[in-house]
VMD Tcl script that draws the C-alpha trace (Angstrom):
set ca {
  {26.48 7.35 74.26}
  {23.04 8.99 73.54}
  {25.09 12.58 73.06}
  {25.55 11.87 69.68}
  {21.98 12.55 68.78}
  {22.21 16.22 70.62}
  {25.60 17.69 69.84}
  {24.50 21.10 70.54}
  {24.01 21.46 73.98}
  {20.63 23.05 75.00}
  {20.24 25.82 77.76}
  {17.04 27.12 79.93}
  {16.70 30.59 79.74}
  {17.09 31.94 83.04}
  {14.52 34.43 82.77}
  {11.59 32.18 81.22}
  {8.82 32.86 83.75}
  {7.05 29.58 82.56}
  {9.71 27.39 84.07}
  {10.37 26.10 87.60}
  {14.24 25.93 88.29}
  {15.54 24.50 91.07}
  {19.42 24.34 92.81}
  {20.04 20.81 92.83}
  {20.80 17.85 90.58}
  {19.97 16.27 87.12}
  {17.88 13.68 87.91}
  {18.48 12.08 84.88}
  {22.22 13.27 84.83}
  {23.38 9.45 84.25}
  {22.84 10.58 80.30}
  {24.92 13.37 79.99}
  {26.51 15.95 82.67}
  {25.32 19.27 81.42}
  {26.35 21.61 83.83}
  {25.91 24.71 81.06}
  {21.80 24.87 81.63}
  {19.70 25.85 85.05}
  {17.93 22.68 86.11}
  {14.13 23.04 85.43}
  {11.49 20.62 87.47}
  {9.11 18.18 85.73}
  {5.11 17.92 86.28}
  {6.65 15.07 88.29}
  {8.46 17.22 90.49}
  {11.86 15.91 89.18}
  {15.13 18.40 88.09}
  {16.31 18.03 84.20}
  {18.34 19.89 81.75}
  {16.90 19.74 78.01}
  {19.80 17.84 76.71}
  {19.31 15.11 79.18}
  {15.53 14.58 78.73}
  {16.23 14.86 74.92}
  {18.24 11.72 75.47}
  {16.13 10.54 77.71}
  {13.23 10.63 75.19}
  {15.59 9.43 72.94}
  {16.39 6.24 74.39}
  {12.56 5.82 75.26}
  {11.63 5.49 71.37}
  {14.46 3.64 70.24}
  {13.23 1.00 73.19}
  {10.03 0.88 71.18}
  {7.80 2.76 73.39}
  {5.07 5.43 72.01}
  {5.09 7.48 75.71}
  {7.44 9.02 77.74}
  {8.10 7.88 81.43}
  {10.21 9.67 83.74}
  {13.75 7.98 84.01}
  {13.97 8.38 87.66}
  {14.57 5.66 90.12}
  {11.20 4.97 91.38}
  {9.05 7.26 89.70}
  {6.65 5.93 86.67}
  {4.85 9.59 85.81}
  {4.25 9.62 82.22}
  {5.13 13.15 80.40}
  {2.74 14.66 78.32}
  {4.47 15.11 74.79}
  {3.22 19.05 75.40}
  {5.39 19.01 78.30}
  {8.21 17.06 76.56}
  {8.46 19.59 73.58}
  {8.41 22.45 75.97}
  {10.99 21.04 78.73}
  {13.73 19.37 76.32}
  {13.84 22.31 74.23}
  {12.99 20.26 71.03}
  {13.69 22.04 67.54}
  {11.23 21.81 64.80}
  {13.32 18.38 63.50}
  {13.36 16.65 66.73}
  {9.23 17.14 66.93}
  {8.90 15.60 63.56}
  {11.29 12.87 64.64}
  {9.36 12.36 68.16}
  {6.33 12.45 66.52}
  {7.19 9.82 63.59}
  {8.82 7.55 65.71}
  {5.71 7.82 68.14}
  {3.45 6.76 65.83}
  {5.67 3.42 64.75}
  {5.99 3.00 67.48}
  {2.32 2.73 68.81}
  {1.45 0.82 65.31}
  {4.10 -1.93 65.82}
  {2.85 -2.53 69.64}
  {-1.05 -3.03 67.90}
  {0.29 -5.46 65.64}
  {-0.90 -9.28 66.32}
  {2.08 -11.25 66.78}
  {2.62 -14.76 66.35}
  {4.37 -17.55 68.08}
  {4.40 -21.22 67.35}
  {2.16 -23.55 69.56}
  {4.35 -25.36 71.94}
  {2.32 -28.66 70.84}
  {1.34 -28.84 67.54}
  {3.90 -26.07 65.98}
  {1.03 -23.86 64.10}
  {0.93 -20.37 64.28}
  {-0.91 -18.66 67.12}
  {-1.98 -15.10 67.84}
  {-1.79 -13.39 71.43}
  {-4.81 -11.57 71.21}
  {-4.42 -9.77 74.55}
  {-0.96 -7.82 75.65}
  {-2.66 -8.04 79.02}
  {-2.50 -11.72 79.38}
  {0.31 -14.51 78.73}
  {-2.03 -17.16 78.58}
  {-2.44 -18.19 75.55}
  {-4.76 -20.43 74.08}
  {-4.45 -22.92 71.17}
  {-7.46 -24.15 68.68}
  {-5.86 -26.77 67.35}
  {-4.67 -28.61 70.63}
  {-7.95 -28.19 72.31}
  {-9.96 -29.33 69.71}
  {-7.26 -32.17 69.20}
  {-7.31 -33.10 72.41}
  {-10.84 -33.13 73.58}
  {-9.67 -30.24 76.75}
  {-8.87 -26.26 76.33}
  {-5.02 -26.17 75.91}
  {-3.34 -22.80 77.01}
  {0.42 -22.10 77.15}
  {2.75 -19.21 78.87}
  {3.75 -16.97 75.79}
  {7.08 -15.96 77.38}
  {8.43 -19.71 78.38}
  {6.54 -21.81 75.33}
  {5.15 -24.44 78.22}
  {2.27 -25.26 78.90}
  {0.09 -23.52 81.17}
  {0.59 -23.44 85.34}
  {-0.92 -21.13 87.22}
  {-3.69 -18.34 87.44}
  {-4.97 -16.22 84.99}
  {-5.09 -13.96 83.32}
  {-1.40 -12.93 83.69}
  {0.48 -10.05 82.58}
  {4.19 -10.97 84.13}
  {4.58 -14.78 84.43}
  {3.55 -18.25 84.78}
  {3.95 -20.59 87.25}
  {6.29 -23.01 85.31}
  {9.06 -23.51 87.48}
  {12.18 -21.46 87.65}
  {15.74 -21.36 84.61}
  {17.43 -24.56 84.76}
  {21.13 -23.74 86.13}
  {20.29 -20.16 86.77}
  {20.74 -18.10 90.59}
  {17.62 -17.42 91.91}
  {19.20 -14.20 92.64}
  {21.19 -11.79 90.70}
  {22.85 -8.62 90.88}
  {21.56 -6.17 88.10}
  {24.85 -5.88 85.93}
  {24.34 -2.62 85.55}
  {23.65 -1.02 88.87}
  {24.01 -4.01 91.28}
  {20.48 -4.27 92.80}
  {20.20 -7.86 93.82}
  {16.78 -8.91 91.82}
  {15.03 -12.20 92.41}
  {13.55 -14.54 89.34}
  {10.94 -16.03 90.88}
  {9.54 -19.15 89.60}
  {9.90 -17.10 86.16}
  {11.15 -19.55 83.12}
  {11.22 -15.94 80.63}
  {14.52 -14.73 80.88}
  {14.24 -11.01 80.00}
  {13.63 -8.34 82.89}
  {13.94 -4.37 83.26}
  {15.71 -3.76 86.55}
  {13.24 -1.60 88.62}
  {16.47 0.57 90.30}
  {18.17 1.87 86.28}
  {15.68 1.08 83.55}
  {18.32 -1.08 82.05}
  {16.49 -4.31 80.58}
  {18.63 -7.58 80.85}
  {18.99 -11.50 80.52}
  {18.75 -13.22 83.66}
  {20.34 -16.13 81.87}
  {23.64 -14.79 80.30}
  {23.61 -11.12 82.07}
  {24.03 -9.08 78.53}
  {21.93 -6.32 77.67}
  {18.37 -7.35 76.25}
  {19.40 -5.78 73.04}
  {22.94 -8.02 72.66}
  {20.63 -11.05 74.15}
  {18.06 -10.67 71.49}
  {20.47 -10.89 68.61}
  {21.46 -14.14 68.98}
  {18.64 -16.15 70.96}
  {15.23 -15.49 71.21}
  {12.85 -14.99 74.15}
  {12.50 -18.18 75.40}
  {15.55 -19.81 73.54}
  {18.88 -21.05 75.08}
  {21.02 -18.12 75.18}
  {24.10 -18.50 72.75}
  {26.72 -18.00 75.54}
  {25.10 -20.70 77.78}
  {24.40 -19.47 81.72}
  {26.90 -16.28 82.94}
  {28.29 -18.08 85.87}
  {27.59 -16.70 89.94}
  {28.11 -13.44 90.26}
  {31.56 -12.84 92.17}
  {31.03 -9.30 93.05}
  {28.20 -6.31 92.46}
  {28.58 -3.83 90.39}
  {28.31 -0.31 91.83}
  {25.90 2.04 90.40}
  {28.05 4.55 88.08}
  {27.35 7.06 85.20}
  {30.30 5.51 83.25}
  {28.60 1.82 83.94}
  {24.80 3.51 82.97}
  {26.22 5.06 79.84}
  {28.35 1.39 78.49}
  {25.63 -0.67 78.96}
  {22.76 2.12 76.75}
}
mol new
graphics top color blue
foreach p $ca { graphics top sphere $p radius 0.5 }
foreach p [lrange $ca 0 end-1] q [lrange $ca 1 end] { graphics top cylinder $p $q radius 0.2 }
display resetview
């Protein structure tokens, strides 16, 4: 688990004026079960404990992202880093680690990356995080017409644009339209999506659609649009029920 990275526990003062506390829950309790600290509310109106939005936060940068979003179900505020020092109780090493890791973070995600053209093989840039669409100058130039591909499936083009979460290629070969998220058991529909990778919308928790494994244990052995290594995860026989236990495995 994410505990690891906080071994001391971290406690609200009771008396801090500046802080909102409030008699009920962690929301974000699935990363740790700190019942030594008050609950203090978010600008979001959401109840943590520093040592779970530490982990939180945690688990946010090691995902590759630069900002923090709340982790709870259905809520998308974004935390001010301000608010994140203050609230999570960060010591002077966990700010320099934030911020470092911030900044990698937001450099890697500028970074032009390449794929290889579906057609002719040669290196092409996605300009535009925006947009899958992709266009190629060699194709269209070879082939007398603009040629533009999906940059998640590696096919060619179906579909309107610009697009920011899938083509129009049609759906896995072999795959359920329909899956229960492994982690939590929301039943999540792939529609007409050929990229395999998804964040469930109910626990965060980003998995194949394909083989059902985490998108971290995915992504070591197959690539994005690549034939996972384990083949298809067979239909699901049951759903799994939404745990802390289940949460904290699958992190």
């Amino acid at each position: 688990g994410l505990n690891k990275s906080t071994p001391q526990r971290k406690c609200y003062d009771p008396k801090d004026p500046s802080l909102k506390f409030v008699d009920r829950e962690d929301d974000l309790d699935f990363l740790c079960e700190d019942f030594a600290s008050p609950r203090a509310e978010m600008s979001c109106g959401h109840a943590v404990t520093p040592t779970s939005l530490t982990n939180w936060c945690l688990k946010l940068l090691e995902d590759g992202k630069n900002s923090f979003v709340c982790g709870a179900s259905g809520c998308n505020a974004v935390w001010p880093y301000e608010e994140v020092c203050k609230m999570a109780l960060l010591t002077t090493e966990e700010m320099k680690h934030f911020k470092k890791t911030m900044d990698i973070n937001a450099a890697t995600r500028r970074r032009v990356c390449f794929i290889k053209c579906p057609g002719c093989k040669s290196p092409v840039a996605r300009q535009n995080e925006f947009n899958l669409c992709v266009s190629c100058k060699t194709c269209t130039e070879k082939g007398g017409r603009l040629y533009e591909f999906c940059w998640q499936c590696q096919r060619e083009w179906k579909g309107p644009k610009p697009r920011l979460d899938r083509c129009e290629n049609d759906g896995i070969t072999g795959c359920p339209s329909i899956r229960a998220c492994p982690t939590c058991g929301s039943l999540l529909e792939h529609k007409r999506n050929h990229c395999k990778h998804l964040t469930c919308p109910q626990c965060k928790i980003k998995f194949c659609f394909v083989c059902l494994k985490t998108f971290a244990e995915c992504s070591k052995t197959s690539g994005i649009s690549a034939p996972c290594s384990s083949g298809v995860a067979p239909r699901q026989t049951f759903i799994p029920v939404w745990s802390k236990e289940n949460i904290l495995t699958r992190l």
